[in-house]
C-alpha positions in Angstrom: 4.3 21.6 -7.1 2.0 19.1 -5.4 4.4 16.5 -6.2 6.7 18.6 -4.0 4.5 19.1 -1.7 3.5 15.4 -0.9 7.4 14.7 -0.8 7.9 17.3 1.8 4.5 15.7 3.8 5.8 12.3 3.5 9.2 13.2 5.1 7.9 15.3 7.8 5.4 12.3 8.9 8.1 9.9 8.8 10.0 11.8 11.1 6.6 12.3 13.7 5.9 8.5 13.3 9.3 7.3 13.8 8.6 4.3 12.0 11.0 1.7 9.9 10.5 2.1 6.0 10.6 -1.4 4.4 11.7 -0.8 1.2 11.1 -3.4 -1.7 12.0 -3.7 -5.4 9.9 -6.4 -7.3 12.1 -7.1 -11.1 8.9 -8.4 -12.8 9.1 -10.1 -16.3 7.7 -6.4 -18.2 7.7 -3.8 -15.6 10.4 -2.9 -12.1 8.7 -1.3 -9.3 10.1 0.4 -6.0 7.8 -0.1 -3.1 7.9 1.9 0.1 5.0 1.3 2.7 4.8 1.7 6.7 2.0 2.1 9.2 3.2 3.4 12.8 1.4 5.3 15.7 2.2 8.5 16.3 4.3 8.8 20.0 2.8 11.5 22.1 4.7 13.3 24.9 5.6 10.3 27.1 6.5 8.5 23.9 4.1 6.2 23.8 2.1 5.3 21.4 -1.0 7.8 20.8 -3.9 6.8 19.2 -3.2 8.4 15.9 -1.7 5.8 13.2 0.0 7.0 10.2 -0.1 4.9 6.7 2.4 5.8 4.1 2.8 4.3 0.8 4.8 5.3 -2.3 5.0 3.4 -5.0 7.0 4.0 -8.8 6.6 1.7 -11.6 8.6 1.5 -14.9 8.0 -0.6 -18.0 10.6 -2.5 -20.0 8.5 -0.9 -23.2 9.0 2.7 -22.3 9.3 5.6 -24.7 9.4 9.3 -24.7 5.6 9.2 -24.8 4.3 5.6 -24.2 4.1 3.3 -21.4 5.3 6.7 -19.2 6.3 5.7 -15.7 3.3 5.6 -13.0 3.5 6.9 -9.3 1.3 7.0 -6.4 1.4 8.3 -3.1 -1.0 7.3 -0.2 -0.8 9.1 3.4 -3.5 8.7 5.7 -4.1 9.0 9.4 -6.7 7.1 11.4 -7.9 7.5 15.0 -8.2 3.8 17.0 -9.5 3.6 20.1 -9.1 0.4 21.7 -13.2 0.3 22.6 -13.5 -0.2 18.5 -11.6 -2.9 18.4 -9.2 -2.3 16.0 -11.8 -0.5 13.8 -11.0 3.3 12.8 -12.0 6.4 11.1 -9.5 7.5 8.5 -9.1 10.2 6.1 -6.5 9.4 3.1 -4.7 11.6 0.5 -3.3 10.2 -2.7 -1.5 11.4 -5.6 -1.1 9.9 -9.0 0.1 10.5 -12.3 -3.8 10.6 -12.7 -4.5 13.4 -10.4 -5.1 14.2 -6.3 -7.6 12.0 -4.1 -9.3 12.7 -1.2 -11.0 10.1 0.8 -12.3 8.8 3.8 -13.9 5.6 5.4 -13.2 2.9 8.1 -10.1 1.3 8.4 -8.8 -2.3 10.6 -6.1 -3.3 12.0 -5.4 -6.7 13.6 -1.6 -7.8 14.8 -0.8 -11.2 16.5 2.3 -12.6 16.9 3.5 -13.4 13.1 0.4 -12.3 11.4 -0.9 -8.9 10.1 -4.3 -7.5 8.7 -4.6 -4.2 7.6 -7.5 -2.7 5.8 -9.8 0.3 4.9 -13.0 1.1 2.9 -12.4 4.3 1.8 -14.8 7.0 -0.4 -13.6 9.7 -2.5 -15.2 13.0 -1.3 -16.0 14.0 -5.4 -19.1 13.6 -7.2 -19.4 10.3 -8.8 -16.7 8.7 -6.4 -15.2 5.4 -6.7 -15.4 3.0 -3.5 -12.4 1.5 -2.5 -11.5 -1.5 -0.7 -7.7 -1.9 0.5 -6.0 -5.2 1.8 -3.2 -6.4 3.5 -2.7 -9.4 5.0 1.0 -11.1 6.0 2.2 -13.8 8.1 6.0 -15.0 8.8 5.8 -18.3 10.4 9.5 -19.1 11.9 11.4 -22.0 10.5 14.0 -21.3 12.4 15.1 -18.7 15.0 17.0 -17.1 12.4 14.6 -17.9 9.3 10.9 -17.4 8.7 8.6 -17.7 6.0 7.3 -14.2 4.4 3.8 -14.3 2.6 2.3 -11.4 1.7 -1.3 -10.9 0.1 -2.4 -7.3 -0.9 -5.9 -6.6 -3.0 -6.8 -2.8 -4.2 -10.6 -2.7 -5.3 -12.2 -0.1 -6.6 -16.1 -0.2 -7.2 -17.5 2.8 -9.4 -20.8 4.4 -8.6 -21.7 5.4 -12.0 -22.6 2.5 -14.5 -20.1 4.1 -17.4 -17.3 3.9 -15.0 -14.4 1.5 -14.8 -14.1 -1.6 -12.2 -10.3 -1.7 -11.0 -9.0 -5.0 -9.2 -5.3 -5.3 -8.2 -3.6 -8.2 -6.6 -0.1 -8.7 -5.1 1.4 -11.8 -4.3 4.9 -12.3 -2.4 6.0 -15.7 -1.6 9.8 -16.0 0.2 12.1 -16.2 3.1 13.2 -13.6 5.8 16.0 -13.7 7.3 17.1 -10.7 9.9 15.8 -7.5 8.3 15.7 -8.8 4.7 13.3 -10.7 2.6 13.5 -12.4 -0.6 11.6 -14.8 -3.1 9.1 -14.9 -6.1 6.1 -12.6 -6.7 3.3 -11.4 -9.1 1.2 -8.2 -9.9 -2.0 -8.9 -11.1 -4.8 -6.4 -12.2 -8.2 -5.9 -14.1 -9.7 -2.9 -15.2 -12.7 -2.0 -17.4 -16.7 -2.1 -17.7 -18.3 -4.2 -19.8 -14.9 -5.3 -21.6 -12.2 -5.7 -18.8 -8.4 -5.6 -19.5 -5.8 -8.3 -17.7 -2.5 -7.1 -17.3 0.2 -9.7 -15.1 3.5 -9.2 -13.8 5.5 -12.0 -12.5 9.2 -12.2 -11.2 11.0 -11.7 -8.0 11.2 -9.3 -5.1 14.0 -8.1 -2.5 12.5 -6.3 0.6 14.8 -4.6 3.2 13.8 -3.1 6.4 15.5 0.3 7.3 
């Protein structure tokens, strides 16, 4: 049911935040993921932009090794909506919902957003409104550089923290790296997911191949 439910939520705020949905799939070397994420304002009744902004992010991933009951497919869902007022300089509260195959989040912090020309920044410390939360810090950073005025460089550099606040609970680090070409509305090259998780003992999992990204 809440897997409905965030389904229905995610369609209804794509529709209010009129925004493109860059779709990628990244064919790694043990797992295939399908990547949807977008950030666009809100448009309020002149159609302009208001000075809501609405993240979305879904995300499926499915190993080479799966069975009926190991190495299950994972899933997340991010929505989140932060308030910018152009006297914070790109600085913003936000509020963020998130369903896993691990359960339902809650969260809230600061978010930033900076956008010049070919480059992106986009970030948010977030807490999870729970006893014993985990802090999180999000990052994304791009920049297309043309080569041409038909071809660009696309780099992407995304980093998912999250810091415990109980000494029994796990550290998680995530990075994503995407090196390629754009050209029109499509992107293309070589990537890798990286992660570590654990306490005193940490885990290292690493997932290289290539990626195909499509703007819709």
């Amino acid at each position: 049911m809440k897997f409905a439910l965030t389904i229905i939520a995610s369609y209804l705020m794509w529709n209010a935040a009129q925004a493109q949905i860059p779709v990628e799939v990244f064919g790694g070397h043990k797992k295939s993921t399908l990547d949807m994420m977008f950030f666009k304002y809100f448009k309020n009744k002149e159609r302009t932009n208001s000075k809501f902004l609405f993240f979305n992010r879904n995300r499926v991933s499915i190993d080479y090794k799966m069975t009926s009951s190991s190495n299950l497919p994972s899933y997340g869902f991010t929505e989140a909506i932060s308030y910018n007022n152009q006297k914070l300089k790109g600085f913003a509260p936000v509020i963020e919902s998130q369903l896993t195959n691990k359960g339902v989040y809650t969260k809230a912090g600061i978010q930033h957003v900076y956008i010049k020309n070919n480059f992106l920044m986009f970030s948010w410390a977030v807490c999870e409104l729970k006893e014993k939360p985990h802090l999180d810090y999000f990052l994304l950073t791009r920049y297309e550089p043309r080569v041409t005025d038909k071809l660009s460089l696309y780099t992407q550099l995304e980093l998912i923290n999250a810091f415990p606040t109980e000494t029994n609970m796990n550290f998680t680090f995530v990075q994503r790296v995407r090196l390629g070409l754009k050209i029109h509305m499509w992107q293309f090259g070589a990537g890798g997911d990286f992660s570590t998780s654990g306490n005193s003992n940490y885990i290292n999992t690493t997932n290289t191949g290539f990626f195909l990204r499509y703007e819709f």
